[in-house]
CHARMM-style PDB file with segment names, atoms N, HN, CA, C and O in Angstrom:
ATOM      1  N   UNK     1     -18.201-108.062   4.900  1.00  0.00      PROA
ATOM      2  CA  UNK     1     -19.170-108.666   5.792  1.00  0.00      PROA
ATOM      3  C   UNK     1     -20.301-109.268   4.967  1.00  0.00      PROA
ATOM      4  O   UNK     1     -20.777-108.687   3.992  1.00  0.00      PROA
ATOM      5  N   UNK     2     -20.773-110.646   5.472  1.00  0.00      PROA
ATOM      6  HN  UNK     2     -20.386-111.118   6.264  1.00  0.00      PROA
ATOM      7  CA  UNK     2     -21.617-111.186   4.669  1.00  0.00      PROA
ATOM      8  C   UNK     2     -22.978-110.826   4.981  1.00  0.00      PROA
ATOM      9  O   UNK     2     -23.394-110.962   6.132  1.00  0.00      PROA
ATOM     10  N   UNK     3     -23.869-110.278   3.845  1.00  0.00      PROA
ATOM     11  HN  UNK     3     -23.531-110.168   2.910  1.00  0.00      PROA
ATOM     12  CA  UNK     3     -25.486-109.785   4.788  1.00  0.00      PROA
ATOM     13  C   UNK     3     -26.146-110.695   3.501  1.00  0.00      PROA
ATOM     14  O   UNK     3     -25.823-110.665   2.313  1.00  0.00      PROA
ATOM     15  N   UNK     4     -27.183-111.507   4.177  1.00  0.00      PROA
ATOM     16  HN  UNK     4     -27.445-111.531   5.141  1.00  0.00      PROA
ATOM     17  CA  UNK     4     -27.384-111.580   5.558  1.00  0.00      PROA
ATOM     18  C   UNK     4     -26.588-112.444   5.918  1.00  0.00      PROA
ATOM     19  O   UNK     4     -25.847-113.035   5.132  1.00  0.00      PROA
ATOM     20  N   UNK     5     -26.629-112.668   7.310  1.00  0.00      PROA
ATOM     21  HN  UNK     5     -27.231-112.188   7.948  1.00  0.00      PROA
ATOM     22  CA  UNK     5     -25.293-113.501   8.341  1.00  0.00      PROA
ATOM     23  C   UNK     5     -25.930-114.671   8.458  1.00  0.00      PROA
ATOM     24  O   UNK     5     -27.136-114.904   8.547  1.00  0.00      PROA
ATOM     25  N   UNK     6     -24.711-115.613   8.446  1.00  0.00      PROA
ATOM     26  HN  UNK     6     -23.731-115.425   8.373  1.00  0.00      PROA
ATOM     27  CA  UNK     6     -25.580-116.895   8.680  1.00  0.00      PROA
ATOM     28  C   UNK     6     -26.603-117.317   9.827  1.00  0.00      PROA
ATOM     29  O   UNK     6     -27.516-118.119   9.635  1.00  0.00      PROA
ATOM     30  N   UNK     7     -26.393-116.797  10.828  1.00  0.00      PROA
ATOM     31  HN  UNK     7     -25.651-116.144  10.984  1.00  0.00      PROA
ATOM     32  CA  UNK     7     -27.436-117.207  11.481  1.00  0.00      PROA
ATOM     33  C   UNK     7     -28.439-116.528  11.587  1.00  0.00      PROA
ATOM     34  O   UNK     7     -29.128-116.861  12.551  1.00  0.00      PROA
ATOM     35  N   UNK     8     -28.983-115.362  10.755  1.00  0.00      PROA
ATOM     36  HN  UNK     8     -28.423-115.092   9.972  1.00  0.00      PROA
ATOM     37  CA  UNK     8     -30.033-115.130  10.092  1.00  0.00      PROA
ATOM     38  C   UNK     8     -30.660-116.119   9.227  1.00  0.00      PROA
ATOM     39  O   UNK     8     -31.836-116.457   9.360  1.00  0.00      PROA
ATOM     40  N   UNK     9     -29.905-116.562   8.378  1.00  0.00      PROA
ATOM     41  HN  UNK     9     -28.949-116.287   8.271  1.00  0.00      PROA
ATOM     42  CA  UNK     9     -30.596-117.289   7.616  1.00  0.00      PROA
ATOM     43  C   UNK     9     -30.570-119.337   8.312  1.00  0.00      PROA
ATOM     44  O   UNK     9     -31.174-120.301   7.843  1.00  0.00      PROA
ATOM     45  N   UNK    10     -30.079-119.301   8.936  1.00  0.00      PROA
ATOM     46  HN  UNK    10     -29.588-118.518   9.317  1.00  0.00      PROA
ATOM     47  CA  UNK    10     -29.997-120.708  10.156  1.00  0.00      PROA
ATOM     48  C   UNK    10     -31.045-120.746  10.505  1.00  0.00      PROA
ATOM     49  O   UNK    10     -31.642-121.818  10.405  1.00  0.00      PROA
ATOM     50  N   UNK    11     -31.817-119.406  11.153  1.00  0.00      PROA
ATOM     51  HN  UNK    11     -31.332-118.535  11.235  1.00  0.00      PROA
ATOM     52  CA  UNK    11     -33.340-119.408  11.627  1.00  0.00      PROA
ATOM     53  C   UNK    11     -34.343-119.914  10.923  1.00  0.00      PROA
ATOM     54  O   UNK    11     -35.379-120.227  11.510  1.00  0.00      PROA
ATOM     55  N   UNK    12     -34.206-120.094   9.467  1.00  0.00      PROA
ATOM     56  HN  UNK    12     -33.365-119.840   8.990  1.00  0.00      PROA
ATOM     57  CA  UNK    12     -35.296-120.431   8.943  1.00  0.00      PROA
ATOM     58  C   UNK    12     -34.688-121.794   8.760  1.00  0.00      PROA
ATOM     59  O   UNK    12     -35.002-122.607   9.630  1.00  0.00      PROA
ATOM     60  N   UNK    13     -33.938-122.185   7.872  1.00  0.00      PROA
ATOM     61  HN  UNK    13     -33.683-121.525   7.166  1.00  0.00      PROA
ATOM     62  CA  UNK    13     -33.482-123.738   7.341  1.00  0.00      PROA
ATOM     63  C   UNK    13     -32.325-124.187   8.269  1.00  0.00      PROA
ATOM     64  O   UNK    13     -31.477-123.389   8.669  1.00  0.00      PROA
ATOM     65  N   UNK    14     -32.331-125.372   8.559  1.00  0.00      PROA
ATOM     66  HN  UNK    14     -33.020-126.020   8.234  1.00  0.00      PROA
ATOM     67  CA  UNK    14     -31.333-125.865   9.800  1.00  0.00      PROA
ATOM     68  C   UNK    14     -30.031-126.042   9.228  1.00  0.00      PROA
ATOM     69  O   UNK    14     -28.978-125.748   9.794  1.00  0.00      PROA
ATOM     70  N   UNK    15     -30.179-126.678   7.753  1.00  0.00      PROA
ATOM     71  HN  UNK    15     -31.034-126.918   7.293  1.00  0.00      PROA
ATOM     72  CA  UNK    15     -28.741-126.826   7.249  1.00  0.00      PROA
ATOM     73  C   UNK    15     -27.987-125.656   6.232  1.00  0.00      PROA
ATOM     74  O   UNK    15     -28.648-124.958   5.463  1.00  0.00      PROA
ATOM     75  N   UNK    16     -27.002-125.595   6.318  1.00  0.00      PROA
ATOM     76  HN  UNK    16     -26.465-126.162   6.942  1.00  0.00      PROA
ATOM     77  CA  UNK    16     -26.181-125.207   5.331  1.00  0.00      PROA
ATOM     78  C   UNK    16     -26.122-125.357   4.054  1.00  0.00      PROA
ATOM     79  O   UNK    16     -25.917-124.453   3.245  1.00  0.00      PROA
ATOM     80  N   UNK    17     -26.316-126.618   3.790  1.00  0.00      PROA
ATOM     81  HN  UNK    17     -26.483-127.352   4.448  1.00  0.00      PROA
ATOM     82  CA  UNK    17     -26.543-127.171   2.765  1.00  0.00      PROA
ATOM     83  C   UNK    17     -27.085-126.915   1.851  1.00  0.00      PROA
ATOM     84  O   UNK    17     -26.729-126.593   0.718  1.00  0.00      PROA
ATOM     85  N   UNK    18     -28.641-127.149   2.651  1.00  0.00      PROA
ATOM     86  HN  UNK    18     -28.930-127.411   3.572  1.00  0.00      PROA
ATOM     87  CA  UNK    18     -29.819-126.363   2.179  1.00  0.00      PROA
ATOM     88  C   UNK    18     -29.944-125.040   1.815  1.00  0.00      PROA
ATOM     89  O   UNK    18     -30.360-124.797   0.682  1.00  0.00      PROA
ATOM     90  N   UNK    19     -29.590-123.905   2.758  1.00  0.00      PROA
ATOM     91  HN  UNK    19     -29.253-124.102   3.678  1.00  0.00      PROA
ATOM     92  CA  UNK    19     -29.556-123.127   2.074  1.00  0.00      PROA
ATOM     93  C   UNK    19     -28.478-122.571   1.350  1.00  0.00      PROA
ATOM     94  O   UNK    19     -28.260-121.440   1.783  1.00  0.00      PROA
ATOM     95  N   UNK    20     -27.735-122.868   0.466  1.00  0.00      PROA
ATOM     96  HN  UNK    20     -27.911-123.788   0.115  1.00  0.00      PROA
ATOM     97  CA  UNK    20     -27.033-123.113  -0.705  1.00  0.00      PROA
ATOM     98  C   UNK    20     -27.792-123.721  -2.022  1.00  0.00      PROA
ATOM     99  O   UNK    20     -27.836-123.261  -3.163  1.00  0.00      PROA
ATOM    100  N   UNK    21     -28.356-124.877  -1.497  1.00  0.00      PROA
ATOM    101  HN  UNK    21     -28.320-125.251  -0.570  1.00  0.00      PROA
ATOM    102  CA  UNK    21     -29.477-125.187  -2.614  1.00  0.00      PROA
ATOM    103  C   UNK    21     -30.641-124.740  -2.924  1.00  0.00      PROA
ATOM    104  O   UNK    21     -31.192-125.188  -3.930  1.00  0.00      PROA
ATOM    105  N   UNK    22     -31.409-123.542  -1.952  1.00  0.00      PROA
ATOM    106  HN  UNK    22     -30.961-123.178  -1.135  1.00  0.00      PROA
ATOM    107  CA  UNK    22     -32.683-122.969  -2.054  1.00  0.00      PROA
ATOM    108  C   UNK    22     -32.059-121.759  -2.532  1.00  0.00      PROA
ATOM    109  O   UNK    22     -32.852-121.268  -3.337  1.00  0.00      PROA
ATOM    110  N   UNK    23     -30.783-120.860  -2.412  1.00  0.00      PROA
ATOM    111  HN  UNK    23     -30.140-121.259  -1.759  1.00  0.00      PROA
ATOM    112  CA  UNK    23     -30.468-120.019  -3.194  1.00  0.00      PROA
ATOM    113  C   UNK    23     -30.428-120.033  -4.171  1.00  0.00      PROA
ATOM    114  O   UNK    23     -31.169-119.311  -4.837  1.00  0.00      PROA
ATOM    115  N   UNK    24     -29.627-120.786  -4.668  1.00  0.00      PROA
ATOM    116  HN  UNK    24     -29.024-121.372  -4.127  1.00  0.00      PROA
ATOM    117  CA  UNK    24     -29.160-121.140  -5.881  1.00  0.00      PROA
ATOM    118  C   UNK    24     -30.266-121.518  -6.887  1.00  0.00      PROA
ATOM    119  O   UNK    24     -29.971-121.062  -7.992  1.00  0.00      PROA
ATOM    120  N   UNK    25     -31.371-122.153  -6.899  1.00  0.00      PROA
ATOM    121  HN  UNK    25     -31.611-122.523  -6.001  1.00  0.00      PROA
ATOM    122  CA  UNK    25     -32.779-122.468  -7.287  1.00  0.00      PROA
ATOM    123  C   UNK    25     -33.248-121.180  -7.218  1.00  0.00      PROA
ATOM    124  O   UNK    25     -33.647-120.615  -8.237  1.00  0.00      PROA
ATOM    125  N   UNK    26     -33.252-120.493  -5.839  1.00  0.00      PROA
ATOM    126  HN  UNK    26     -32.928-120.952  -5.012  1.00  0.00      PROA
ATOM    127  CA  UNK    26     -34.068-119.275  -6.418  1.00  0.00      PROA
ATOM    128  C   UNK    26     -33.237-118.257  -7.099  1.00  0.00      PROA
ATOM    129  O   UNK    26     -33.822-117.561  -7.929  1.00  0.00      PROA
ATOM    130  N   UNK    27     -31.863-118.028  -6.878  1.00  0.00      PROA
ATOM    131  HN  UNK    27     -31.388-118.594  -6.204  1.00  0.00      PROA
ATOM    132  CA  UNK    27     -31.482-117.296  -7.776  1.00  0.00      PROA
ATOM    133  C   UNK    27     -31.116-117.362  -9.433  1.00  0.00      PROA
ATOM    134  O   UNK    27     -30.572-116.574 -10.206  1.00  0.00      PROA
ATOM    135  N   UNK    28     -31.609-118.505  -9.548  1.00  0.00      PROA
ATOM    136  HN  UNK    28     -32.051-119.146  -8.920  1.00  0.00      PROA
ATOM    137  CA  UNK    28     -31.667-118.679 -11.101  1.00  0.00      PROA
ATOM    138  C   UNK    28     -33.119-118.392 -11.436  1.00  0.00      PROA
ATOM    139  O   UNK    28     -33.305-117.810 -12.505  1.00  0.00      PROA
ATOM    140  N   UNK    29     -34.195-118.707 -10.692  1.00  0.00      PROA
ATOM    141  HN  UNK    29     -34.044-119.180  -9.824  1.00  0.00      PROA
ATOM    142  CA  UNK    29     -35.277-117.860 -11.096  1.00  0.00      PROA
ATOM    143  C   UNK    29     -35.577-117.030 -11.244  1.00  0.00      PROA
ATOM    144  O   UNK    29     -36.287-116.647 -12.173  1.00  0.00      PROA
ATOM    145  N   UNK    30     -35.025-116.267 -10.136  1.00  0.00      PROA
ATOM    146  HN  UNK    30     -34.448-116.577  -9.381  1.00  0.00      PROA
ATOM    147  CA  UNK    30     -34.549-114.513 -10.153  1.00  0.00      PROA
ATOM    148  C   UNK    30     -34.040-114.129 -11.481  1.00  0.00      PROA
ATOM    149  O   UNK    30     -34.270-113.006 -11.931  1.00  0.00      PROA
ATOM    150  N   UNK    31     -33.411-114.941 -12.079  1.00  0.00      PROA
ATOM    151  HN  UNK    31     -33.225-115.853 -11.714  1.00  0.00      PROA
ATOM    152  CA  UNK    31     -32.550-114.567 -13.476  1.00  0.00      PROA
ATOM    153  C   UNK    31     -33.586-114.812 -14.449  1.00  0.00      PROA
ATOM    154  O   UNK    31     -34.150-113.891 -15.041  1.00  0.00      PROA
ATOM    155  N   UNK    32     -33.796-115.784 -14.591  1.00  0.00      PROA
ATOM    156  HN  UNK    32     -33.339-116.532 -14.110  1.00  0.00      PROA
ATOM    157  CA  UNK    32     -34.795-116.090 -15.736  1.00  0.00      PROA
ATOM    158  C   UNK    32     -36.472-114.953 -15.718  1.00  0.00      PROA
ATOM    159  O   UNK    32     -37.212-114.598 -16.636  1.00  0.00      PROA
ATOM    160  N   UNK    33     -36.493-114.769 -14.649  1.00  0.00      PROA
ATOM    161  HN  UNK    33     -35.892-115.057 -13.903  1.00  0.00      PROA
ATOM    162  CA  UNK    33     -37.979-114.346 -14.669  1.00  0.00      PROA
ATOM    163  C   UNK    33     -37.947-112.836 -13.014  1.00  0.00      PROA
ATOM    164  O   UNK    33     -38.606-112.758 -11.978  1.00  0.00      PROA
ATOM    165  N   UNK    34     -36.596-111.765 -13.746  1.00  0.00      PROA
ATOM    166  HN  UNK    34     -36.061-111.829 -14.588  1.00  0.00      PROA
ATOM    167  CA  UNK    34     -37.284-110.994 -12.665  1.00  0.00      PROA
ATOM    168  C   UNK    34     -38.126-110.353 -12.088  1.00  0.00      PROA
ATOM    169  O   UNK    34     -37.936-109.778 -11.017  1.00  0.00      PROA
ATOM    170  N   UNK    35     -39.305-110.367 -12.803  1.00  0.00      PROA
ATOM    171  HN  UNK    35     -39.459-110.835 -13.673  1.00  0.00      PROA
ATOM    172  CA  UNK    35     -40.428-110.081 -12.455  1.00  0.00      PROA
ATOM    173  C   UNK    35     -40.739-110.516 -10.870  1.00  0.00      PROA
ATOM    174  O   UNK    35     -40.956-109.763  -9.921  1.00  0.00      PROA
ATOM    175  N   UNK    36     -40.679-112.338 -10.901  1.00  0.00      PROA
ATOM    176  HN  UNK    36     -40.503-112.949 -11.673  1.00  0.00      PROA
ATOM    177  CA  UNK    36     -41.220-113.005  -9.556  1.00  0.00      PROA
ATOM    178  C   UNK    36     -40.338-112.268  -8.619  1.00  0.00      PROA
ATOM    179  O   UNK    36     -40.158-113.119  -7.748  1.00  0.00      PROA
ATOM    180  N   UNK    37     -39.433-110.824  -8.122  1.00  0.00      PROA
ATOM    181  HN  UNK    37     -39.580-110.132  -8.830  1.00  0.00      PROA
ATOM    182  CA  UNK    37     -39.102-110.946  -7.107  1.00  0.00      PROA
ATOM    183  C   UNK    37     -39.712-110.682  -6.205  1.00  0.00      PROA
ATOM    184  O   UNK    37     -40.420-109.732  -6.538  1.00  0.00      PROA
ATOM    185  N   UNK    38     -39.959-111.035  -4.855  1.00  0.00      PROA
ATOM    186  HN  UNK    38     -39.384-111.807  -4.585  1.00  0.00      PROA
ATOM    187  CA  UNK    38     -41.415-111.018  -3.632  1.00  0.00      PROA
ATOM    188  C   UNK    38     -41.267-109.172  -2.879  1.00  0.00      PROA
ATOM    189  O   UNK    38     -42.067-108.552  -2.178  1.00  0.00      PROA
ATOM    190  N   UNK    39     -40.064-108.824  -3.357  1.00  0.00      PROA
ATOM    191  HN  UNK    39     -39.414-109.328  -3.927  1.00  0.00      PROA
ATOM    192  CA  UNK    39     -39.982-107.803  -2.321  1.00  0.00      PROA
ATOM    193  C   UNK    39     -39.257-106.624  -2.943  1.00  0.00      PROA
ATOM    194  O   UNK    39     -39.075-106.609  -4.160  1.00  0.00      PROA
ATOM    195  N   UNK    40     -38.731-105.394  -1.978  1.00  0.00      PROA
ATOM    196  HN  UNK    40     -38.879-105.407  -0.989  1.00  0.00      PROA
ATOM    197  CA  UNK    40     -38.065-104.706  -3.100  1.00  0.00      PROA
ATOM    198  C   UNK    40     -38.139-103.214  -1.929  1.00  0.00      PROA
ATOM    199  O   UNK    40     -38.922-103.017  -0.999  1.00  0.00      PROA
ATOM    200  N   UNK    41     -36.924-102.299  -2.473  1.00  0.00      PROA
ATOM    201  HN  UNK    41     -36.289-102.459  -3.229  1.00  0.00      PROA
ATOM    202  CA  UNK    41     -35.632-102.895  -2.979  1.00  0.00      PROA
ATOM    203  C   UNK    41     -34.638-103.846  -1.980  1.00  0.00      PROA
ATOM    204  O   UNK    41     -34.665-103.812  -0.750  1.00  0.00      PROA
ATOM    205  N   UNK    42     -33.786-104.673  -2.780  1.00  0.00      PROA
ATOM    206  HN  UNK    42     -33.763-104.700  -3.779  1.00  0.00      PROA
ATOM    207  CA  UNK    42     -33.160-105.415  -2.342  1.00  0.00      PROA
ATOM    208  C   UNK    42     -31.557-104.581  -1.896  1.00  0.00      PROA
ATOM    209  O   UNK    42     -31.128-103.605  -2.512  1.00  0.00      PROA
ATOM    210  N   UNK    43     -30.883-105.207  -0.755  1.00  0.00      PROA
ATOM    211  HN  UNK    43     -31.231-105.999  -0.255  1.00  0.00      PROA
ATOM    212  CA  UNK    43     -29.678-104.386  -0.548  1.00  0.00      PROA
ATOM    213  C   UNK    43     -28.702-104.970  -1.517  1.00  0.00      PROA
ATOM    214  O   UNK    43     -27.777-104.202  -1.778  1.00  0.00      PROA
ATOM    215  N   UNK    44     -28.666-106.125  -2.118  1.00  0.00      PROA
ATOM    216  HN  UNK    44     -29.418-106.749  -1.906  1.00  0.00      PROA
ATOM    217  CA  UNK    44     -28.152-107.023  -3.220  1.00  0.00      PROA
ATOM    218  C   UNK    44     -28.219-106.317  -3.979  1.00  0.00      PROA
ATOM    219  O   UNK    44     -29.052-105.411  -4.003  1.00  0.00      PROA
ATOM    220  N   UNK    45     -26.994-106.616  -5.183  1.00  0.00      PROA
ATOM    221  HN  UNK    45     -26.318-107.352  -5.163  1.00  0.00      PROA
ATOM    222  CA  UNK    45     -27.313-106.320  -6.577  1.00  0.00      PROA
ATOM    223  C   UNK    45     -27.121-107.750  -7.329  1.00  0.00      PROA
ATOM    224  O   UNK    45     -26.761-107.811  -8.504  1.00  0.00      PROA
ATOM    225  N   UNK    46     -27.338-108.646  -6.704  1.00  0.00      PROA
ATOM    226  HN  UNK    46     -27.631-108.597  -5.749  1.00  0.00      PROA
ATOM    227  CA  UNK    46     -26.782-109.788  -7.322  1.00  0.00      PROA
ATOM    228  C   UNK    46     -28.186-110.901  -6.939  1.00  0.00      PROA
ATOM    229  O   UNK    46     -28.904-110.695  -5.960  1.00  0.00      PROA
ATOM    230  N   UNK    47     -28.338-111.749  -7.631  1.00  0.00      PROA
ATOM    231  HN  UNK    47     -27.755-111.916  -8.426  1.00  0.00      PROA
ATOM    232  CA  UNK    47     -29.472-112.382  -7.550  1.00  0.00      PROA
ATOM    233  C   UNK    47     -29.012-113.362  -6.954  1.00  0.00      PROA
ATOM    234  O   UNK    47     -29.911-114.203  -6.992  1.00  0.00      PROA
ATOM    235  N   UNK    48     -27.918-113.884  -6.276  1.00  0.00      PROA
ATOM    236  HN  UNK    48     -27.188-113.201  -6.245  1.00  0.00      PROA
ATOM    237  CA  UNK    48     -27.658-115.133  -5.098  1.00  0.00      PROA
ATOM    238  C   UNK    48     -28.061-113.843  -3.595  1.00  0.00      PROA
ATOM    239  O   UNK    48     -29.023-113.890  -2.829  1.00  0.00      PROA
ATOM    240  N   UNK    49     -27.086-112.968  -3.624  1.00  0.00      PROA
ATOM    241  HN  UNK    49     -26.304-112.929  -4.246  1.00  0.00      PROA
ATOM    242  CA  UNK    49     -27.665-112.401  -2.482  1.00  0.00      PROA
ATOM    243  C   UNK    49     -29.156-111.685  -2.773  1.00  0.00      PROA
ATOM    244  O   UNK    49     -29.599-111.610  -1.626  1.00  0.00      PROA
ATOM    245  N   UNK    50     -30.099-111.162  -3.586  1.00  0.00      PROA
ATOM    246  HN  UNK    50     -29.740-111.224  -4.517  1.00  0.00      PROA
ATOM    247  CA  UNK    50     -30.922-111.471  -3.493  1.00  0.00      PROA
ATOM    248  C   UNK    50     -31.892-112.510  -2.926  1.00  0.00      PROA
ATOM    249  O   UNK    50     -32.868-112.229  -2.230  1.00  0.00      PROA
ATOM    250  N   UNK    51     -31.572-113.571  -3.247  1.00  0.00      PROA
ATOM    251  HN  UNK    51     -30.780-113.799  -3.813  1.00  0.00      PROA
ATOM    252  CA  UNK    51     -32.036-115.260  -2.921  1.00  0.00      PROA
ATOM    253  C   UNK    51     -31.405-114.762  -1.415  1.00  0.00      PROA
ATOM    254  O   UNK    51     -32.248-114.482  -0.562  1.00  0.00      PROA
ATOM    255  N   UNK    52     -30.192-114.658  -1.102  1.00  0.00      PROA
ATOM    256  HN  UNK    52     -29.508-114.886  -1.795  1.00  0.00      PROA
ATOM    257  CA  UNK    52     -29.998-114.607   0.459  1.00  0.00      PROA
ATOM    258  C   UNK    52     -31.163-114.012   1.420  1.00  0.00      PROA
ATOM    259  O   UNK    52     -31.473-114.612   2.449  1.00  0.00      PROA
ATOM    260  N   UNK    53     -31.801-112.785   1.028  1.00  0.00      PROA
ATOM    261  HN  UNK    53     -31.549-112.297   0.192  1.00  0.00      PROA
ATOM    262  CA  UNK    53     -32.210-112.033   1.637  1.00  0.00      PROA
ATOM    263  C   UNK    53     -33.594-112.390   1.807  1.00  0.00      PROA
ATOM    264  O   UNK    53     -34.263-112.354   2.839  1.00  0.00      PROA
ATOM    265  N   UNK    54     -33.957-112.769   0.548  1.00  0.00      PROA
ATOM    266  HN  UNK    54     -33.414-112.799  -0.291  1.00  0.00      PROA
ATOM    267  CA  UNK    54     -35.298-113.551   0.289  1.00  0.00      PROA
ATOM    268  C   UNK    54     -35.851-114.710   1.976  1.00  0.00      PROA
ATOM    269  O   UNK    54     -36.710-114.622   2.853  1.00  0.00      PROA
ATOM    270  N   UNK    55     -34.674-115.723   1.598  1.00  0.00      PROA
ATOM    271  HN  UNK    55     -33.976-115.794   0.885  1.00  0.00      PROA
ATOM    272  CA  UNK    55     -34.385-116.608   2.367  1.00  0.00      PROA
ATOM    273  C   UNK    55     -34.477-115.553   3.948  1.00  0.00      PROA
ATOM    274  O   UNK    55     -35.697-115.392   3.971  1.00  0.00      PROA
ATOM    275  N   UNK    56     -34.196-115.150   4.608  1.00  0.00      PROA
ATOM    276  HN  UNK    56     -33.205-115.281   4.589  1.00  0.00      PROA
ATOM    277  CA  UNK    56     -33.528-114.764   5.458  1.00  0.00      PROA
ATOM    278  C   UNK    56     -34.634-113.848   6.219  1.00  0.00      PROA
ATOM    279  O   UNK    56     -34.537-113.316   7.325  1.00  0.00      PROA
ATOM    280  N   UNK    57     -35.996-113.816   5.053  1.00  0.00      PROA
ATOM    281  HN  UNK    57     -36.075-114.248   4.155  1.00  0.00      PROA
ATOM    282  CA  UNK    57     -37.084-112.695   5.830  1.00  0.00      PROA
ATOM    283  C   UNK    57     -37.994-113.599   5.785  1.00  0.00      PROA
ATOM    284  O   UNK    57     -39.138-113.367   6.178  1.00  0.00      PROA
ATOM    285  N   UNK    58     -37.615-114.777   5.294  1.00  0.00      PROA
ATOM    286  HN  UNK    58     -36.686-114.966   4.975  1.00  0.00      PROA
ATOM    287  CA  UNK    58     -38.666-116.156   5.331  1.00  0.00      PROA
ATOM    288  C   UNK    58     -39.697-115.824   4.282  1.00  0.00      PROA
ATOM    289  O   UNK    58     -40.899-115.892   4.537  1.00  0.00      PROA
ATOM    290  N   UNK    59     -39.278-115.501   3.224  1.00  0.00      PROA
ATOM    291  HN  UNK    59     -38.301-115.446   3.017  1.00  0.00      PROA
ATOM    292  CA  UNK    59     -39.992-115.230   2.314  1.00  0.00      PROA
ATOM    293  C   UNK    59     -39.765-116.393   1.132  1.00  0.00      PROA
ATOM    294  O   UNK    59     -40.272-116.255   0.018  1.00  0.00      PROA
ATOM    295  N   UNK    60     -39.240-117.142   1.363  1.00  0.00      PROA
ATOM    296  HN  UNK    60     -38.828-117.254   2.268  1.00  0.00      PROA
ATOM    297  CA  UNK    60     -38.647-118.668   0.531  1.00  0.00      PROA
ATOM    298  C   UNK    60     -38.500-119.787   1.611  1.00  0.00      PROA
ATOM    299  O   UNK    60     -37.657-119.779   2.509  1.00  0.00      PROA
ATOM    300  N   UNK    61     -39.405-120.712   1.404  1.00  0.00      PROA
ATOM    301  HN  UNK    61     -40.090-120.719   0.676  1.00  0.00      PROA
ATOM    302  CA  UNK    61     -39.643-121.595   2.409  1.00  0.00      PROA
ATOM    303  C   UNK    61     -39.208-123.300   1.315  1.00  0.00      PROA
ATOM    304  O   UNK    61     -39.244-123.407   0.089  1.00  0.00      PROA
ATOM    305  N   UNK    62     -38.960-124.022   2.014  1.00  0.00      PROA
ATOM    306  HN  UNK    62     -38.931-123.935   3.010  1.00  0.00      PROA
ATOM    307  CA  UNK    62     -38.181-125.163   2.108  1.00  0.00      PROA
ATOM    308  C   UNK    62     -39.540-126.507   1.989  1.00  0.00      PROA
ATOM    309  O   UNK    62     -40.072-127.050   2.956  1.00  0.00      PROA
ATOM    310  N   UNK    63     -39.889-126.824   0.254  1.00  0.00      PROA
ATOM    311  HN  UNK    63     -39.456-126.383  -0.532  1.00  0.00      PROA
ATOM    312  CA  UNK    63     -40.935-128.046  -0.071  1.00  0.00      PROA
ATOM    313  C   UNK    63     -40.175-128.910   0.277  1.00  0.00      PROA
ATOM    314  O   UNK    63     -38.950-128.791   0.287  1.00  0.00      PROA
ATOM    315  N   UNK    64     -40.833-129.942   0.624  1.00  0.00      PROA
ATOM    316  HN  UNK    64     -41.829-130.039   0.615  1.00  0.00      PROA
ATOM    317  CA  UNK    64     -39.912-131.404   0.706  1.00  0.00      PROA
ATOM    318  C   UNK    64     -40.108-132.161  -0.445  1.00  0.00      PROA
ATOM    319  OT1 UNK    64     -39.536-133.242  -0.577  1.00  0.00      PROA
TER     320      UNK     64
END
């Protein structure tokens, strides 16, 4: 089962797309610098689902 579910994370960003690309951005930051993570502990052990979860409590919001 995927956590979080997509339409958890639908609530915040409308596309799919998008969030694939705001993960992925933040989970390489997550890598480089884990310090910045906003929250804790994560149910992830992995820094994309990290980034999922991030995303998903609206704690990673979408610059244009």
């Amino acid at each position: 089962m995927l956590y979080p579910a997509l339409h958890e994370l639908k609530s915040n960003v409308d596309s799919k797309y998008m969030i694939v690309t705001m993960a992925a951005k933040r989970a390489r930051e997550l890598q480089d610098h884990p310090d910045y993570a906003v929250f804790g502990p994560y149910k992830s052990y992995k820094n994309v689902g990290k980034a999922l979860e991030e995303i998903a409590k609206h704690k990673v919001i979408k610059i244009n």
